[in-house]
MDAnalysis code that builds the backbone (N, CA, C; Angstrom):
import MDAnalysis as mda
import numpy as np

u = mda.Universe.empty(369, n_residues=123, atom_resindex=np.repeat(np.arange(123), 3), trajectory=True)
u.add_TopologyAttr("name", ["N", "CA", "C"] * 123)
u.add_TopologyAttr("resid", np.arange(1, 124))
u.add_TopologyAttr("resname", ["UNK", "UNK", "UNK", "UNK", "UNK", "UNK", "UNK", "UNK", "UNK", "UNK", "UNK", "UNK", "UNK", "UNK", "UNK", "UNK", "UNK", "UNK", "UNK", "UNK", "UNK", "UNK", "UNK", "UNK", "UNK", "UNK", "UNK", "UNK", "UNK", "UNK", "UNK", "UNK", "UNK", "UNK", "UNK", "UNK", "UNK", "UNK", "UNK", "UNK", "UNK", "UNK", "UNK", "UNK", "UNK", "UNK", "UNK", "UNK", "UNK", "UNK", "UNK", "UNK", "UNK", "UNK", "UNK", "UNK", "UNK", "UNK", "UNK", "UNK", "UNK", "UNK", "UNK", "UNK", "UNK", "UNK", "UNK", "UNK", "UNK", "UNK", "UNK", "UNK", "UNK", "UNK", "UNK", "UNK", "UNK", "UNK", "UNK", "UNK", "UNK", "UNK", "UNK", "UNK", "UNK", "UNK", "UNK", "UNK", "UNK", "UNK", "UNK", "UNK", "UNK", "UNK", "UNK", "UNK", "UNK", "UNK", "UNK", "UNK", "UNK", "UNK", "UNK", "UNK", "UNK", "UNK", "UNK", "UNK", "UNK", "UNK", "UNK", "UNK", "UNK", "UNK", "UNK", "UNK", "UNK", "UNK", "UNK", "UNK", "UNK", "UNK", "UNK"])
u.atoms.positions = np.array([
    [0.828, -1.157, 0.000],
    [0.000, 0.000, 0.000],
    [0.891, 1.244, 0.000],
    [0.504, 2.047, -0.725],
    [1.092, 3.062, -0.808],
    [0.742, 4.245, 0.272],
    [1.292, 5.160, 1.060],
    [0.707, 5.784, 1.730],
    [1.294, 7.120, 1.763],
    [2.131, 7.182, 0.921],
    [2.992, 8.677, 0.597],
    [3.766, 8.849, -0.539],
    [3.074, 10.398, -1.384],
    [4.043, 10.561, -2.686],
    [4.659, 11.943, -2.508],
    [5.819, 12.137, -2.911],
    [6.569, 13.325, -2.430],
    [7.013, 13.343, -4.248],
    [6.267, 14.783, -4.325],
    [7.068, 15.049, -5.595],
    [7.817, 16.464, -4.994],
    [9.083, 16.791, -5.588],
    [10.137, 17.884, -5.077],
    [9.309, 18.932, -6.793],
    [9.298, 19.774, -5.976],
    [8.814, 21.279, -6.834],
    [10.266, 21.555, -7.684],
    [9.768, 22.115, -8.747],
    [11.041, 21.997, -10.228],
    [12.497, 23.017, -9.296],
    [13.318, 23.071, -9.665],
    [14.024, 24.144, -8.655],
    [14.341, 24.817, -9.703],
    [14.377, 26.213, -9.188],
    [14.546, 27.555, -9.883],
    [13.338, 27.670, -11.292],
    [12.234, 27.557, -10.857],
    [11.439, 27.785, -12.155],
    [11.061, 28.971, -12.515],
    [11.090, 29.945, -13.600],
    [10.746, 30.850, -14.158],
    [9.660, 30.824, -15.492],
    [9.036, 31.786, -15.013],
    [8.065, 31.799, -16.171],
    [7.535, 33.349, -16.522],
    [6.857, 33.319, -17.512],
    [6.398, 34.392, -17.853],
    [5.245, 34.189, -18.569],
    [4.396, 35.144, -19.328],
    [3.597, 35.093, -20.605],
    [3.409, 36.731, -20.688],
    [3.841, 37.092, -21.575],
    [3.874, 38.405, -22.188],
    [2.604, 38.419, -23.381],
    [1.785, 39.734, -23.673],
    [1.163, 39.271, -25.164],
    [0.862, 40.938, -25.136],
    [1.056, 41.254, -26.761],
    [0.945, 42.735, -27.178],
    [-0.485, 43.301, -27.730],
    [-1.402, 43.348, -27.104],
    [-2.178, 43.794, -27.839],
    [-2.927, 45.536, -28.036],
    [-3.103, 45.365, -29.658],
    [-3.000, 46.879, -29.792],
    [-4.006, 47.976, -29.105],
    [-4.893, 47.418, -28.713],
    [-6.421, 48.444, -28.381],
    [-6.309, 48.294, -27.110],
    [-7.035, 46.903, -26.511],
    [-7.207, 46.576, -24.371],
    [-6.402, 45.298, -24.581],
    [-6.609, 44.725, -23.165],
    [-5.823, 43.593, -23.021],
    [-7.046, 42.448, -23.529],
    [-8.257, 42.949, -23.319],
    [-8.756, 42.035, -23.857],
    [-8.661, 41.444, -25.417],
    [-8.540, 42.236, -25.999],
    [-8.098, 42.005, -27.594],
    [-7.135, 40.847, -28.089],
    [-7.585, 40.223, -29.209],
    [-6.195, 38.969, -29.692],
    [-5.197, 39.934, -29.478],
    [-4.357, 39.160, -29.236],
    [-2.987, 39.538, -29.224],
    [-1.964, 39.697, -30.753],
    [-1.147, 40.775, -30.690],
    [-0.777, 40.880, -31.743],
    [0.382, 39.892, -32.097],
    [1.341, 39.602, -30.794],
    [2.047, 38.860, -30.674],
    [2.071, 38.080, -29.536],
    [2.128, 37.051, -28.586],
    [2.056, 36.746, -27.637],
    [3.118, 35.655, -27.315],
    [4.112, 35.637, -26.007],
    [5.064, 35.071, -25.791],
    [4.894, 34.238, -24.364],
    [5.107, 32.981, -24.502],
    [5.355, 32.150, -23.221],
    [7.028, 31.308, -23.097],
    [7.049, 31.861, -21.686],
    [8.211, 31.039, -21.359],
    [8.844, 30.557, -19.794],
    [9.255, 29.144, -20.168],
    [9.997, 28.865, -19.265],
    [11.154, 28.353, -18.899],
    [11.655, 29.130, -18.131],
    [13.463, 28.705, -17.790],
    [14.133, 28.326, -16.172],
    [14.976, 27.246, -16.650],
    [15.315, 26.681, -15.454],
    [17.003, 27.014, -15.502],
    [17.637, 27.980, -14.172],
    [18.555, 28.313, -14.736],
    [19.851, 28.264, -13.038],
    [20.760, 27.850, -13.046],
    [21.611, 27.211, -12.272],
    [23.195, 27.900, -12.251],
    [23.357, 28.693, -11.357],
    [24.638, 29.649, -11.402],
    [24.707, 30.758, -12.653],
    [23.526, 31.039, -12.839],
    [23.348, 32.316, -13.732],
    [23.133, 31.501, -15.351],
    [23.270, 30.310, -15.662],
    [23.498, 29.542, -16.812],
    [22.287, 28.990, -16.787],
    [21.787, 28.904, -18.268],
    [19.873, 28.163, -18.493],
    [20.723, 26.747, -18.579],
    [19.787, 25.977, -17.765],
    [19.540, 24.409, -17.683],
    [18.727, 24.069, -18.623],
    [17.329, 25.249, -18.617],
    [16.533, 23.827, -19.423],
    [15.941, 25.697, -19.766],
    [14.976, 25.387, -21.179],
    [14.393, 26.886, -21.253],
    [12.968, 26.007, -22.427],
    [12.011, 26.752, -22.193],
    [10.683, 26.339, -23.485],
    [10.167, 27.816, -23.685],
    [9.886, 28.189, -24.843],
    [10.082, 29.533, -26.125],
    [8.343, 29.057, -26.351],
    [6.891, 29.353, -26.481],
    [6.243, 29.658, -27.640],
    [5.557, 30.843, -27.799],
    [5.545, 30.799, -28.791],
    [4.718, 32.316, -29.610],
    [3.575, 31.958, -30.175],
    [2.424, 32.754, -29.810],
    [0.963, 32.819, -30.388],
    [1.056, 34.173, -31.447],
    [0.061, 33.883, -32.386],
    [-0.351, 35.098, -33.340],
    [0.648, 35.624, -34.026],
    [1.764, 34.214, -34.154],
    [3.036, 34.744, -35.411],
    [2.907, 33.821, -36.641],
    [1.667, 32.788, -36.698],
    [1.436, 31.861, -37.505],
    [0.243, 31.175, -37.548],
    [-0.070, 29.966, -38.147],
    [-1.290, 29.446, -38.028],
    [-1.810, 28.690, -36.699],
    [-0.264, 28.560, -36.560],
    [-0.816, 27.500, -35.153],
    [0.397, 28.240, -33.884],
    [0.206, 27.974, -32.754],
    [0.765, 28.558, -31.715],
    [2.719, 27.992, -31.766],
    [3.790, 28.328, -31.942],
    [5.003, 27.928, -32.440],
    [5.707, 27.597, -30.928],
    [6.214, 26.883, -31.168],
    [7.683, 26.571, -30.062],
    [8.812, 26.774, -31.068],
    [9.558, 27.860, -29.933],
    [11.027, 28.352, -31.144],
    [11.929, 27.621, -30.199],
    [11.691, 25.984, -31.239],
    [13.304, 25.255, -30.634],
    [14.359, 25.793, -30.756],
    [14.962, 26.390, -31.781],
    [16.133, 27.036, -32.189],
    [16.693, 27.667, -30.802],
    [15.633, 29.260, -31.152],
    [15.706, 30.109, -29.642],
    [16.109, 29.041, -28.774],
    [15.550, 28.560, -28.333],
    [15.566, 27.902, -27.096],
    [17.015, 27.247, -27.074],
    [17.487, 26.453, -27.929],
    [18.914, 25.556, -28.545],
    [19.857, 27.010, -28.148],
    [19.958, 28.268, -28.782],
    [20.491, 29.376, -28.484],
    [20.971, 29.755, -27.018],
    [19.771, 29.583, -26.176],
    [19.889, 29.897, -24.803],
    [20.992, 29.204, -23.821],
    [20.003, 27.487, -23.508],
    [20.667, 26.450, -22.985],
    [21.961, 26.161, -23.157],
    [22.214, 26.014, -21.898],
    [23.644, 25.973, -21.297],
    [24.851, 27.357, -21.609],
    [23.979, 28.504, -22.069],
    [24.736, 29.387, -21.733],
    [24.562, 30.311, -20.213],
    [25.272, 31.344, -20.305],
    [24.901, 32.259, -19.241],
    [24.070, 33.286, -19.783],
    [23.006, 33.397, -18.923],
    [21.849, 34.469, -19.080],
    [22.012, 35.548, -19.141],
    [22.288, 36.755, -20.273],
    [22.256, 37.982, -19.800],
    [21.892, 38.431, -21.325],
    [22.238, 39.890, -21.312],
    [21.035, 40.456, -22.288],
    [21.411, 40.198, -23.664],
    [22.883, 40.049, -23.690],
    [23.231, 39.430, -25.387],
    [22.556, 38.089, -25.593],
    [22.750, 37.127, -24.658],
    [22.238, 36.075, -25.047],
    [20.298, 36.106, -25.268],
    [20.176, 36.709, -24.337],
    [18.645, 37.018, -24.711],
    [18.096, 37.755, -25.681],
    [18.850, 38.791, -26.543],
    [18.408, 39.432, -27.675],
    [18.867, 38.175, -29.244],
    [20.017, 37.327, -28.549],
    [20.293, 36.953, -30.035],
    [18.866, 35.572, -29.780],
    [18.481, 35.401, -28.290],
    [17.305, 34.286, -28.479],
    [16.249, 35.073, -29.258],
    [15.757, 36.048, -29.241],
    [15.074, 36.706, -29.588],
    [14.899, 37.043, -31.177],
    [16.225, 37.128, -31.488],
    [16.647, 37.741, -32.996],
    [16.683, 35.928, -33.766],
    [16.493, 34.875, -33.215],
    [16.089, 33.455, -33.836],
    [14.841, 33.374, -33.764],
    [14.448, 33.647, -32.929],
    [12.733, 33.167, -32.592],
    [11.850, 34.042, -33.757],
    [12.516, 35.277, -34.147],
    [11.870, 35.786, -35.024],
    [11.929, 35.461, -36.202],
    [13.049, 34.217, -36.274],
    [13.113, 33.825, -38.053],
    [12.579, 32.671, -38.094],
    [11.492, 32.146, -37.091],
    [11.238, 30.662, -36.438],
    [9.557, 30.963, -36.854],
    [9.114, 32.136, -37.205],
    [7.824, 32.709, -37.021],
    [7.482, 32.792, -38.634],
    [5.853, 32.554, -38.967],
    [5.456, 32.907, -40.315],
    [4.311, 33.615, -39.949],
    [4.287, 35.177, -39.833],
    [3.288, 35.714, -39.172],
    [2.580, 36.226, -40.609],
    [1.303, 36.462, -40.502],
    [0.701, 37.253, -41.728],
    [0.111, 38.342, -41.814],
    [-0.194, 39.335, -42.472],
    [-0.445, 40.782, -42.332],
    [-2.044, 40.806, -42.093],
    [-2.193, 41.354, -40.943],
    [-3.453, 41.410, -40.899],
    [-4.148, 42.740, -39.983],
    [-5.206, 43.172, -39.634],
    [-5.285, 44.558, -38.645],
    [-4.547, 44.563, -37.632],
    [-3.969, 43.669, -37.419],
    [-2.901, 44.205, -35.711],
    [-1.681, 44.513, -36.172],
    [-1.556, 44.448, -37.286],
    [-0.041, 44.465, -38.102],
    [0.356, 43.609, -38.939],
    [1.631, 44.351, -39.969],
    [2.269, 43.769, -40.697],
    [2.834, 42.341, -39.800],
    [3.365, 41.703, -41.344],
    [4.532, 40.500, -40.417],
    [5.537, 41.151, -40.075],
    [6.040, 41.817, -40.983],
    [7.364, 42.334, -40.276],
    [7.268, 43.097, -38.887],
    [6.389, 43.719, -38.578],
    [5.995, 44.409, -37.609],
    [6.027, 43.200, -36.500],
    [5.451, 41.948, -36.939],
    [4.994, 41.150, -35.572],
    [6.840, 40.441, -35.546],
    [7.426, 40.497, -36.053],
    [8.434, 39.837, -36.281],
    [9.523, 40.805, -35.327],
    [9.149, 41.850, -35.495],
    [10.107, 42.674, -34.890],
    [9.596, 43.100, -33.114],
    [8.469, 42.626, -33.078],
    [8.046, 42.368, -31.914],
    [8.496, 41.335, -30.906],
    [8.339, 40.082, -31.870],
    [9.177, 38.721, -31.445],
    [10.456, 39.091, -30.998],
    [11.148, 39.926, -31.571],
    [12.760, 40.667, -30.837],
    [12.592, 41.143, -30.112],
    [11.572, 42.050, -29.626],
    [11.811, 42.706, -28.565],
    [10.715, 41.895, -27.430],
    [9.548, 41.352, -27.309],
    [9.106, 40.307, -26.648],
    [9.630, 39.879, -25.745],
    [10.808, 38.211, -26.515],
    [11.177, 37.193, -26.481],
    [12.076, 38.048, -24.932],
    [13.652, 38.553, -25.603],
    [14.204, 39.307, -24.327],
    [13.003, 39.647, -22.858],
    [12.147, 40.762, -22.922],
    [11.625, 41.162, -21.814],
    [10.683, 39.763, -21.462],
    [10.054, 38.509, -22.141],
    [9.765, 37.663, -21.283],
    [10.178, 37.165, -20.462],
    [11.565, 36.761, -20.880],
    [12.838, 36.351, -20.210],
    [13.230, 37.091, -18.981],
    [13.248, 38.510, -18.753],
    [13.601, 39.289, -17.921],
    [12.255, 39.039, -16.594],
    [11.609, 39.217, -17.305],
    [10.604, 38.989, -16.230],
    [10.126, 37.872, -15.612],
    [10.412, 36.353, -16.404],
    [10.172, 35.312, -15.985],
    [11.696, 35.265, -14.662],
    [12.843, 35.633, -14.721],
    [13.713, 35.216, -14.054],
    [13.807, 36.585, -13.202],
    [12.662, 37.680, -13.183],
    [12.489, 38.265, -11.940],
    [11.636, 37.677, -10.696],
    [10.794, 36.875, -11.431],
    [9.710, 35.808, -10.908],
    [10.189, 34.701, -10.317],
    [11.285, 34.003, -10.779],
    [11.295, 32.907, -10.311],
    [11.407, 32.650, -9.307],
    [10.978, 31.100, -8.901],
    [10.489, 30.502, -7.133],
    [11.978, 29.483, -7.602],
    [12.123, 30.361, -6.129],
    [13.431, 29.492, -5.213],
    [13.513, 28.033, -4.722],
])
């Protein structure tokens, strides 16, 4: 009989979800960013990248993410995750914006999710 399960909580988890939208918050989003990073003497262990409203279907930017892991976290490494994730995206022109517009969002996004998920994170 079983009478006890101990699961240990992820250590150092960070997260975020960022999303741009142009009018209220209620509105689709023009771009929208989720993420999470697990990160160990200032260096990402483990990191997951996706983006809503840059394509048909909601994207995970493996790349980005390949970019990050096992480096050290700081703002170069987070703009060049950023500057992949945007070539990872097939966004289409529509009233919230051009693609290029949502693309250049994905650059600036991707970074401040990051910043804020690892202002967040539980100890």
């Amino acid at each position: 009989m079983v009478s006890e399960i101990r699961v240990p909580p992820p250590s150092r988890l960070a997260w975020s979800h960022i999303k741009f939208t142009p009018r209220s918050i209620e509105d689709f989003a023009t771009v929208g960013v989720a993420i999470t990073l697990r990160a160990k003497d200032g260096a990402c262990e483990d990191v997951r990248l996706a983006l809503n409203s840059v394509a048909s279907t909601i994207v995970r930017a493996k790349q980005a993410e390949r970019a990050l892991l096992g480096k050290k976290i700081d703002d170069q490494a987070l703009r060049e995750m950023g500057e992949i994730a945007a070539t990872e995206v097939d966004p289409m022109n529509d009233n919230r914006g051009s693609a290029e517009y949502k693309r250049e969002l994905v650059k600036v996004l991707v970074p401040r999710a990051a910043q804020e998920a690892l202002r967040r994170r539980i100890s």
